[in-house]
C-alpha positions as CSV (number, residue, x, y, z in Angstrom):
1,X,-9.1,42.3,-39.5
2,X,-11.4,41.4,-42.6
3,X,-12.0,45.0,-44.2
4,X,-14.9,44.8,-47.0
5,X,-12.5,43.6,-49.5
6,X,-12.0,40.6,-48.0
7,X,-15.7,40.2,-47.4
8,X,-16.7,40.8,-51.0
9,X,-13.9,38.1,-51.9
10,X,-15.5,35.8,-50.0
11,X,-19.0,36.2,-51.2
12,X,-17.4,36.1,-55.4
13,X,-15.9,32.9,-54.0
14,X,-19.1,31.0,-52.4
15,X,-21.3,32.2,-55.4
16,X,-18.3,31.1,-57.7
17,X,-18.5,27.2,-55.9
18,X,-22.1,26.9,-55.6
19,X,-23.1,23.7,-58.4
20,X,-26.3,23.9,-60.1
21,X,-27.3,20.9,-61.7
22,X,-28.5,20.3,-65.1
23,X,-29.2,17.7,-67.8
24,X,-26.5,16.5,-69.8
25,X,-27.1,16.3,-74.1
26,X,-24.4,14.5,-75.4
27,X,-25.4,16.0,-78.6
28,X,-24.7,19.7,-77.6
29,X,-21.7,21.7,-75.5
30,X,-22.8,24.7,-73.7
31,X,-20.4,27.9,-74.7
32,X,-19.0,29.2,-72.1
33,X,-19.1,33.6,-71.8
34,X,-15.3,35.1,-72.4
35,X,-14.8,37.5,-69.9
36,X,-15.1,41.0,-71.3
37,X,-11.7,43.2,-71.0
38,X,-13.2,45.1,-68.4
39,X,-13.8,42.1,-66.2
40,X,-10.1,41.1,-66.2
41,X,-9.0,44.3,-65.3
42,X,-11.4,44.4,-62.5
43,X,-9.9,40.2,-61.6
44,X,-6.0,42.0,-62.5
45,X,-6.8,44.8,-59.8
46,X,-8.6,42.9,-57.4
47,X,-5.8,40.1,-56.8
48,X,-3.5,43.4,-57.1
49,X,-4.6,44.5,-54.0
50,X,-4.8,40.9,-52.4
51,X,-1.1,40.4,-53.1
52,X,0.1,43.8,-52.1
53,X,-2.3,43.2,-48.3
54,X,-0.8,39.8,-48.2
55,X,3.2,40.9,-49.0
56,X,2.7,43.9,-46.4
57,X,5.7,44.1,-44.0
58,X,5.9,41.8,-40.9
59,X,7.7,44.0,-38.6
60,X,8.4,41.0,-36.2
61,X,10.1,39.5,-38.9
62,X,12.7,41.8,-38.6
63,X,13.3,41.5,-34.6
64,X,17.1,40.2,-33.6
65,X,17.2,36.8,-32.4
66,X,13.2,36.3,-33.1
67,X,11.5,33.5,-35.2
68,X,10.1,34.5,-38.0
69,X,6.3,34.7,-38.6
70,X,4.1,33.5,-41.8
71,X,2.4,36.1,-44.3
72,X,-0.9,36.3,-43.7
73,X,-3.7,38.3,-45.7
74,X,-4.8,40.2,-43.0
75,X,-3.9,44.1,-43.5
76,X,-3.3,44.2,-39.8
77,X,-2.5,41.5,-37.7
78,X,-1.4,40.8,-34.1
79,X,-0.5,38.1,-31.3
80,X,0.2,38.9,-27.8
81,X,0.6,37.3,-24.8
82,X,-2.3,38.2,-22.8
83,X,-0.9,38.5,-19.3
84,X,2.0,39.9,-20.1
85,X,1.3,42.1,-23.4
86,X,4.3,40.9,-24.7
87,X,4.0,41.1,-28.5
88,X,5.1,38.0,-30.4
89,X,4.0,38.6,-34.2
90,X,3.2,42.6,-35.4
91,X,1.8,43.2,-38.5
92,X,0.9,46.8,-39.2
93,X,-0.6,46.7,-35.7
94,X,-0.9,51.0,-35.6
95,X,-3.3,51.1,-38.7
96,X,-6.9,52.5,-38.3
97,X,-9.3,49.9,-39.5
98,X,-13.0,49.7,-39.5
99,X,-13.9,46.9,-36.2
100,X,-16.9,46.0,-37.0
101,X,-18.2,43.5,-34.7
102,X,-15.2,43.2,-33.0
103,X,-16.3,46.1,-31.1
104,X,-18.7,44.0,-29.6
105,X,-15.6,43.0,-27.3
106,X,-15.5,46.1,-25.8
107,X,-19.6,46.4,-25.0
108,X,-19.3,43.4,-23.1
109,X,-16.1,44.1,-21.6
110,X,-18.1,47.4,-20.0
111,X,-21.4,44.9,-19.1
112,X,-19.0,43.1,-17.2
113,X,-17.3,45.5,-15.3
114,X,-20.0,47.9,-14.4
115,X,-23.5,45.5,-14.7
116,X,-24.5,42.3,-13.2
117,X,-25.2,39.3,-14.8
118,X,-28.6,38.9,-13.0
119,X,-29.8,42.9,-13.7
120,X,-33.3,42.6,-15.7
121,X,-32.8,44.5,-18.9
122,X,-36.0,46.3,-20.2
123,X,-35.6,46.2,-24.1
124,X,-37.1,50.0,-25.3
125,X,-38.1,50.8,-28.9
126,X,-34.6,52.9,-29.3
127,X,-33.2,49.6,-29.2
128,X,-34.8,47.6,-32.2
129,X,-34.2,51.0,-34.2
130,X,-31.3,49.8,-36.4
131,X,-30.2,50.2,-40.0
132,X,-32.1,47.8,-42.0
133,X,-30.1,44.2,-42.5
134,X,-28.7,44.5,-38.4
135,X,-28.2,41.4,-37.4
136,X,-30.9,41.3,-34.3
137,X,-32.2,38.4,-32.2
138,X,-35.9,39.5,-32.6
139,X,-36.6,41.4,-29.3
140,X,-40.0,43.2,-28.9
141,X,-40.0,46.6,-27.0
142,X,-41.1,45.6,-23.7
143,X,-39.5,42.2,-23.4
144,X,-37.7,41.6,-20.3
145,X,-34.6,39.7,-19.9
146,X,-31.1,39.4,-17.8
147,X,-27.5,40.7,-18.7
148,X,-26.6,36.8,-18.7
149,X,-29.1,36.4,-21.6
150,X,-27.8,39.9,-23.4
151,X,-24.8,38.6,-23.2
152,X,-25.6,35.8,-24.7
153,X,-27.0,37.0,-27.6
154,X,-24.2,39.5,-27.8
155,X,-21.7,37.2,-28.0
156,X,-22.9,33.6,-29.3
157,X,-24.9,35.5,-31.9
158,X,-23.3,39.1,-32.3
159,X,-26.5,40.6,-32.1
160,X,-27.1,44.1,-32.4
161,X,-30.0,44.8,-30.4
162,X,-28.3,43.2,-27.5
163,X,-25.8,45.9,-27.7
164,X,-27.8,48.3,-28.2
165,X,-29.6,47.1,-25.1
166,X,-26.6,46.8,-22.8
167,X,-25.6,50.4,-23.7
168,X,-28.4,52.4,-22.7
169,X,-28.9,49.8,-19.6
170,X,-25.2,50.0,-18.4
171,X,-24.7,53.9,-20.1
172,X,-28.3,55.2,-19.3
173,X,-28.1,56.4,-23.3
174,X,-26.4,55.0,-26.1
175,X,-24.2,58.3,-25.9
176,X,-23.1,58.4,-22.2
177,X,-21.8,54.7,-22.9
178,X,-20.1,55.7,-26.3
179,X,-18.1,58.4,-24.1
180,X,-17.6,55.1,-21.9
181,X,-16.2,52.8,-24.4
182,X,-13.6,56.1,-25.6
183,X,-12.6,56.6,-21.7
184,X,-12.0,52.8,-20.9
185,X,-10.2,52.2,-24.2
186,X,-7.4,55.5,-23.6
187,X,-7.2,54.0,-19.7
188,X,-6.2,50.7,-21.3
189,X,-3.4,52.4,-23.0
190,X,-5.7,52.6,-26.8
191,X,-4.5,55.3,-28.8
192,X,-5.5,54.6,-32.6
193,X,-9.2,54.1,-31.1
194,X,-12.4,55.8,-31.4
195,X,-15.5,54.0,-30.8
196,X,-19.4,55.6,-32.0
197,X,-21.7,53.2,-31.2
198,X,-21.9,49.8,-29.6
199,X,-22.3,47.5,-31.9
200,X,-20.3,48.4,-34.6
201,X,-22.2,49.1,-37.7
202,X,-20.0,51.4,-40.3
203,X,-19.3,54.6,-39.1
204,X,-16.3,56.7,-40.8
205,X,-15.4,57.7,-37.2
206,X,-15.5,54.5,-35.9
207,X,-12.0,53.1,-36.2
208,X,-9.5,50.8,-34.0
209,X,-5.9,49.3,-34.8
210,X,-4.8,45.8,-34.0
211,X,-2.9,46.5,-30.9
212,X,-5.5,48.5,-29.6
213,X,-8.0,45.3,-29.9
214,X,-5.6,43.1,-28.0
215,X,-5.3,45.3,-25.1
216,X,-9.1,45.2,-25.2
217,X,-9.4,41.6,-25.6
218,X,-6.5,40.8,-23.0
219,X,-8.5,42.9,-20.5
220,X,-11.9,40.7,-21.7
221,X,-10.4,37.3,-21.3
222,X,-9.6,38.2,-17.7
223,X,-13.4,37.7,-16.8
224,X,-14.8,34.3,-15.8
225,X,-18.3,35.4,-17.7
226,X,-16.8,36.0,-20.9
227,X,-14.3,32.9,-20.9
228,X,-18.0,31.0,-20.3
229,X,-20.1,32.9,-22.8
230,X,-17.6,32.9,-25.7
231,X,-17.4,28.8,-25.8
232,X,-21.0,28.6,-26.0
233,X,-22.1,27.1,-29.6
234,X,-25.7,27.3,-29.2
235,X,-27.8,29.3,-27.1
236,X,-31.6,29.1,-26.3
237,X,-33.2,32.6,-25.2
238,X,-36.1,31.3,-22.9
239,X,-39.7,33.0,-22.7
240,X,-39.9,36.4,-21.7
241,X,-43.0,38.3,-20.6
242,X,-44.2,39.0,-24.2
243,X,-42.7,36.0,-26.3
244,X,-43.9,32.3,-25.4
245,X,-41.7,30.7,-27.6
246,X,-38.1,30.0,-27.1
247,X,-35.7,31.5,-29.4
248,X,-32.6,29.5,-30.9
């Protein structure tokens, strides 16, 4: 799971590499700016809490007669054998984390189970009314388009107005399919999970642990439709009744 620590890490380290070029005077050295106390605290702390995610305990580590499994600097991390849901490598795998669009896994999983892939989707305003920055795929309230397509979009570009979209279709209200998501995770055998919404946008009740996910996923990869939508690279959303143009 990347939690928004890992995230921010991330984003200090792409603006950290990015190069901007600029004329060299042999005459003069630019001085570099010391970092202030305050700012290597704030560095001292933040590898800190790197270290301490990273040197959590592997429990798997510990098994008798079990090979043992690298550190990684996930919080929470998990392999299982799908089929079988034998556990192989279990790293904190009962902590409550924030899914993000992970839980994206779980709206399709119910798409696929109780919609078909032909079903015309009618996309309504409710839809397109996200926090602003969703990632979205540029419906219009009105368009028309399949499950195969909301699918698509779901998956290939974790689009949130395709969830949206598949909820109320498959749900009849973002709600009833919220209540959906809950009942179909507890019948998996979920018990650290508690879904909100579809899409996963942060939501302080909107929580899942490791294990929990691989049940989910292990019940996923069991459909044809998803094996064939998630090794799709690119995707081209063909015309719909209000949009001429093809979408990428």
């Amino acid at each position: 799971f990347f939690n928004r620590l890992a995230v921010s890490l991330l984003a200090s380290v792409l603006c950290a590499s990015t190069l901007f070029a600029m004329p060299v005077d042999a005459k003069k050295t630019t001085k570099r700016r010391q970092p202030t106390q305050a700012e290597l605290a704030a560095a001292a702390a933040l590898q800190a809490a790197i270290d301490e995610r990273y040197n959590k305990e592997i429990e798997s580590n510990s098994w008798e007669n079990w090979p043992a499994g690298p550190q990684v600097y996930a919080e929470s991390a998990i392999v299982m054998e799908a089929s079988t849901g034998t556990i192989l490598y279990s790293k904190a795998i009962d902590e409550q984390h924030y899914p993000a669009s992970i839980t994206k896994i779980m709206t399709a999983m119910l798409a696929l189970k109780y919609g078909n892939m032909d079903d015309v989707v009618t996309i309504t305003q409710e839809n397109l009314n996200l926090e602003e920055g969703s990632q979205v795929c540029g419906f219009w309230a009105g368009d028309q388009v399949t499950m195969d397509q909301l699918l698509h979009c779901l998956l290939v570009y974790s689009a949130n107005d395709a969830a949206s979209a598949i909820a109320e279709h498959i749900g009849g209200s973002t709600d009833k399919f919220v209540e959906m998501m809950n009942s179909f995770a507890a019948e998996l055998g979920c018990t650290g999970t508690h879904f909100t919404n579809p899409h996963g946008l942060q939501d302080e009740n909107h929580y899942t642990t490791a294990y929990d996910m691989a049940l989910i996923a292990s019940a996923v990869y069991q459909k044809e439709d998803f094996q064939r939508i998630e090794q799709t690279l690119e995707y081209k959303l063909g015309k719909t009744n209000l949009v001429e143009e093809e979408r990428i």
